[in-house]
C-alpha positions as semicolon CSV with decimal commas, in nm:
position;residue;x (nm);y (nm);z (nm)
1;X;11,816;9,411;5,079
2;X;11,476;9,557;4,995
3;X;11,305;9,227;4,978
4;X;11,484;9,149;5,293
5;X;11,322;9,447;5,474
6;X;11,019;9,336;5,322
7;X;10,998;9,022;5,471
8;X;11,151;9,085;5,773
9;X;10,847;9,386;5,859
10;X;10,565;9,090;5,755
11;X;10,699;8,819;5,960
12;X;10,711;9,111;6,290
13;X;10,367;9,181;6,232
14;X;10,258;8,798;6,254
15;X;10,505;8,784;6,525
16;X;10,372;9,099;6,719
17;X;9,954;8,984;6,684
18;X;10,117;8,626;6,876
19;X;10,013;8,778;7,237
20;X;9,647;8,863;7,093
21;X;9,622;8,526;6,954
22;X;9,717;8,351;7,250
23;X;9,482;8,598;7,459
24;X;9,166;8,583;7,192
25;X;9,165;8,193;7,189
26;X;9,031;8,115;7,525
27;X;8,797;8,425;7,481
28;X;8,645;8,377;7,196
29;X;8,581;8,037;7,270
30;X;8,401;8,191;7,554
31;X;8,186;8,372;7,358
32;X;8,121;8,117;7,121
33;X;8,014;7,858;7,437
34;X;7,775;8,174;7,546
35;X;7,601;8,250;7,196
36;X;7,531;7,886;7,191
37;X;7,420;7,828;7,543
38;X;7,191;8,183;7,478
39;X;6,994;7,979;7,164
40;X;7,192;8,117;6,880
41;X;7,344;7,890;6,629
42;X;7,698;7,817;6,517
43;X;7,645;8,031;6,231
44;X;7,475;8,359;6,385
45;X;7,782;8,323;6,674
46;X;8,053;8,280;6,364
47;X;7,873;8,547;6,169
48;X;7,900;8,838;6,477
49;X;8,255;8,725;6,510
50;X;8,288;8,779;6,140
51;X;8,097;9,069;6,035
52;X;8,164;9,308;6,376
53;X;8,459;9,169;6,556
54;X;8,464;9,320;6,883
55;X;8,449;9,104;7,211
56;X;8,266;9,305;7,439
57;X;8,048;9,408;7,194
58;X;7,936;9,092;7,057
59;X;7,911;9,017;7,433
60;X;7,626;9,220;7,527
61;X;7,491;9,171;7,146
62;X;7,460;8,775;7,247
63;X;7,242;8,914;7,624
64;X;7,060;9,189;7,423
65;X;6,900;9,020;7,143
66;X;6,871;8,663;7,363
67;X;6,685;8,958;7,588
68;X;6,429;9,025;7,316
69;X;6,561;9,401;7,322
70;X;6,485;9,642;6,994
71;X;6,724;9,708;6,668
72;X;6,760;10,086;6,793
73;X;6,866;10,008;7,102
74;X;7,116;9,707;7,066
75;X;7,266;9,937;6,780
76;X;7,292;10,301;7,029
77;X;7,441;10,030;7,327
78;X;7,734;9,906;7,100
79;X;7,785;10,229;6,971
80;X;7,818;10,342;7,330
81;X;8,051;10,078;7,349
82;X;8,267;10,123;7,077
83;X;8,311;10,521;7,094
84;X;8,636;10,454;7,301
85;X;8,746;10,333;6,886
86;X;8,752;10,711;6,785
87;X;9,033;10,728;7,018
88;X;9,199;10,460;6,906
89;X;9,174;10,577;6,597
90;X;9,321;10,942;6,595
91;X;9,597;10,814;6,786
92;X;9,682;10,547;6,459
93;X;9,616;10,801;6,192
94;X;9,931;10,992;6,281
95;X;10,145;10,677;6,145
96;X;9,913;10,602;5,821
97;X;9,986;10,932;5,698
98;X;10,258;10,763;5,432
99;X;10,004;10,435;5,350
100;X;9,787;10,437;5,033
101;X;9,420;10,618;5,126
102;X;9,259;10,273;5,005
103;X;9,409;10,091;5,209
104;X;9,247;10,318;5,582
105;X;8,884;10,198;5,554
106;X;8,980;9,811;5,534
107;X;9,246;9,860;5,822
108;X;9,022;10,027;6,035
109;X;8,787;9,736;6,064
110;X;8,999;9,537;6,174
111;X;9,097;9,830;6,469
112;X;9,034;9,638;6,827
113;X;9,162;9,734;7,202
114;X;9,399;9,466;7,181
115;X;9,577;9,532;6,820
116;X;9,562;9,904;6,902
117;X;9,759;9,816;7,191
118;X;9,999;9,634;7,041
119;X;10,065;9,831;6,698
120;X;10,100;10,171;6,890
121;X;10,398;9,999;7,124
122;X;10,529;9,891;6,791
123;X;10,502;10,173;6,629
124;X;10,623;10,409;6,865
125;X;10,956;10,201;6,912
126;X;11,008;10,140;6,501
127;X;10,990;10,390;6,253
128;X;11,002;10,130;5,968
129;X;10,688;9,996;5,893
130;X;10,455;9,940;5,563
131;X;10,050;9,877;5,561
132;X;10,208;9,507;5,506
133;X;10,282;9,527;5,888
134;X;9,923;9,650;5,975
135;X;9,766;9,361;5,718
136;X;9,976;9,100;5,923
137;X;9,908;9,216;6,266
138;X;9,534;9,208;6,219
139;X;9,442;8,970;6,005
140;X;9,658;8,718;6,179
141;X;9,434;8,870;6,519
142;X;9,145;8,850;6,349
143;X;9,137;8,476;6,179
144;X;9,209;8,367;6,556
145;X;8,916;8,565;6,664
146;X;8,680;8,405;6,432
147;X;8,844;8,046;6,469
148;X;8,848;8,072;6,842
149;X;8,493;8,186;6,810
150;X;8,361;7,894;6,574
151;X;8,534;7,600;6,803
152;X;8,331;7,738;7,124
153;X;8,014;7,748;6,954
154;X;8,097;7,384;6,780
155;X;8,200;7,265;7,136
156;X;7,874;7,395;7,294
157;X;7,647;7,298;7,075
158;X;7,837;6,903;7,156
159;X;7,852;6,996;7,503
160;X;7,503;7,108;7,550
161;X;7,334;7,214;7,898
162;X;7,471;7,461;8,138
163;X;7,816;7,557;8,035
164;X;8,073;7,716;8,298
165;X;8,412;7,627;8,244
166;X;8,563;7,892;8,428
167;X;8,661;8,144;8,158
168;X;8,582;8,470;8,300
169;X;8,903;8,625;8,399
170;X;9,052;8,579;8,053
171;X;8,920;8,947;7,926
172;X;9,048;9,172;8,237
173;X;9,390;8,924;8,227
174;X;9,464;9,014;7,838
175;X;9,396;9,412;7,889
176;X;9,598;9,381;8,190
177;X;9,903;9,215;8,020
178;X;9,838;9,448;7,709
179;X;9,888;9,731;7,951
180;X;10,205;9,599;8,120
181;X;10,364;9,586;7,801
182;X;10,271;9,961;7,701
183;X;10,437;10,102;8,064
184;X;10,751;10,232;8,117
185;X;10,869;10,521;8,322
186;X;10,761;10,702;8,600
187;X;10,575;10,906;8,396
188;X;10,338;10,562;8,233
189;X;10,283;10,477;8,560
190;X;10,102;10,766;8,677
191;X;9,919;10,837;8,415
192;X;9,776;10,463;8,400
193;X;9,722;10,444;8,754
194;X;9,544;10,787;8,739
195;X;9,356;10,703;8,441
196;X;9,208;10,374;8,593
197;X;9,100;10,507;8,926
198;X;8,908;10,782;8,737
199;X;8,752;10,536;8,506
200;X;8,658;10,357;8,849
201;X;8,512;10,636;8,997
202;X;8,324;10,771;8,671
203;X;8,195;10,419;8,657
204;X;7,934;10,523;8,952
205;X;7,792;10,846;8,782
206;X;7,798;10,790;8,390
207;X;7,616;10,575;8,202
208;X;7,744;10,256;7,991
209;X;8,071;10,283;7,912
210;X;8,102;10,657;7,900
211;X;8,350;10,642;8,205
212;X;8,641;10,484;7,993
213;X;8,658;10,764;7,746
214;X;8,607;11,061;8,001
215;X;8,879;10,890;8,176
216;X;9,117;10,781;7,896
217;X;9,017;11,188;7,723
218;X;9,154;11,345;8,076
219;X;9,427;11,117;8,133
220;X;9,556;11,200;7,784
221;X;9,550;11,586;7,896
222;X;9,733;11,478;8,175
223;X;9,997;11,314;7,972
224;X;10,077;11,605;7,771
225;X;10,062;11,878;8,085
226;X;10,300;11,675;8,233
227;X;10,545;11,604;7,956
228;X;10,561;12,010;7,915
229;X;10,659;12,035;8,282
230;X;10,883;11,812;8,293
231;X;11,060;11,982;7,982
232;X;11,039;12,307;8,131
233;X;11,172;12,201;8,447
C-alpha cells in the first residue's frame, strides 16, 4: 500500500504541472522567436531558459543586453524582478519543514509564479505529499519550459525576418487562469480583487516591479485581519 501511495503522489505531481505545461508552451516559444529575432542564437536563448528559468525575466534579459545595457544593471533589474520569489518562498517553506534539508536549495530553483501557484492549491487541499511530488511538479514544468523555449528559437532562426505571430496575451491569460483556480470564497475574492487594484495603482508611483510586492505584502495583511474578524464575529 506504501508503494501504492508512492506512486499515486508522483503521477499527481506530473498531473498537477499539466496546466503550466500547456500554458509555458506557447510562451516560451515566444520567447524563444524574440531572443532570435533580437540577434541571439539558439544556444544563448536555450541557455537563459536553462540556467535562470524565469519568463519575465529572461524577457527583459533578451531587450536589456540586445540594448547594449551594463552587467550591474541587467543583474539589479532582474533582481527587482524576481524579489516577489522571497514571497513565494516563505509561503512554501511552511510545507518543506518534514523534506530532507538537501533537497531545499535544488527545489527552490526550480520555484516560478506559475508552480508556486499550483503547489500551494495542492498543498493546501492535501496533507500527503513527499519532495517526490515537488521533483515531479517542477521538473515536468521546467523540461517544457526549456523545450518550448528551444523550438521558438529553432523556428525563428527558419522563419527569419520580422516575427509576430500574435502571442502576446498568452502571459496575462496563464496568471489569470492560475488565479481562478486559487479563488474560492467571498473572502479570495476580495482580497484578489483588492490586491490587484493596489498593484494597479502602485504601478504609477513605484519603480519596476516594486508595486506587485507592496501590493501582494498588504493584501496578505489584509487576509489575516480579516480572517481574525471573521472568527471573532
Amino acid at each position: 500500500m506504501i508503494v501504492d501511495g508512492d506512486v499515486r503522489k508522483s503521477i499527481n505531481g506530473v498531473k498537477s504541472a499539466l496546466p503550466i505545461v500547456l500554458g509555458y508552451l506557447p510562451i516560451g516559444f515566444a520567447y524563444g522567436l524574440v531572443g532570435v529575432k533580437s540577434g541571439f542564437t539558439i544556444s544563448q536563448v536555450v541557455a537563459l531558459s536553462l540556467f535562470v528559468y524565469a519568463g519575465s525575466a529572461q524577457f527583459i534579459a533578451i531587450s536589456l543586453l540586445s540594448a547594449g545595457t551594463s552587467i550591474v544593471t541587467l543583474v539589479s533589474t532582474i533582481f527587482i524582478v524576481n524579489l516577489r520569489h522571497f514571497l513565494y518562498s516563505t509561503s512554501l517553506s511552511q510545507y518543506m519543514k518534514h523534506i530532507s534539508r538537501k533537497h531545499i536549495p535544488i527545489l527552490s530553483f526550480f520555484i516560478t509564479d506559475e508552480t508556486y501557484a499550483v503547489a500551494i492549491t495542492d498543498l493546501q487541499t492535501n496533507s500527503e505529499y513527499t519532495e517526490g511530488y515537488f521533483y515531479q511538479l517542477f521538473l515536468t514544468s521546467y523540461t517544457a519550459w526549456v523545450f518550448s523555449s528551444f523550438l521558438g528559437a529553432v523556428s525563428g532562426s527558419l522563419i527569419g525576418g520580422s516575427i509576430n505571430i500574435g502571442l502576446d496575451f498568452a502571459l496575462p491569460a496563464m496568471y489569470i487562469a492560475l488565479l481562478l483556480m486559487q479563488i474560492s470564497g467571498y473572502k479570495k475574492v476580495f482580497i484578489s480583487v483588492f490586491s490587484g487594484l493596489l498593484s494597479i495603482t502602485l504601478m504609477f508611483v513605484l519603480p519596476g516591479n516594486t508595486n506587485v510586492i507592496v501590493a501582494a505584502l498588504i493584501g496578505a495583511g489584509m487576509g489575516v485581519l480579516l480572517d481574525k474578524w471573521v472568527r471573532n464575529l
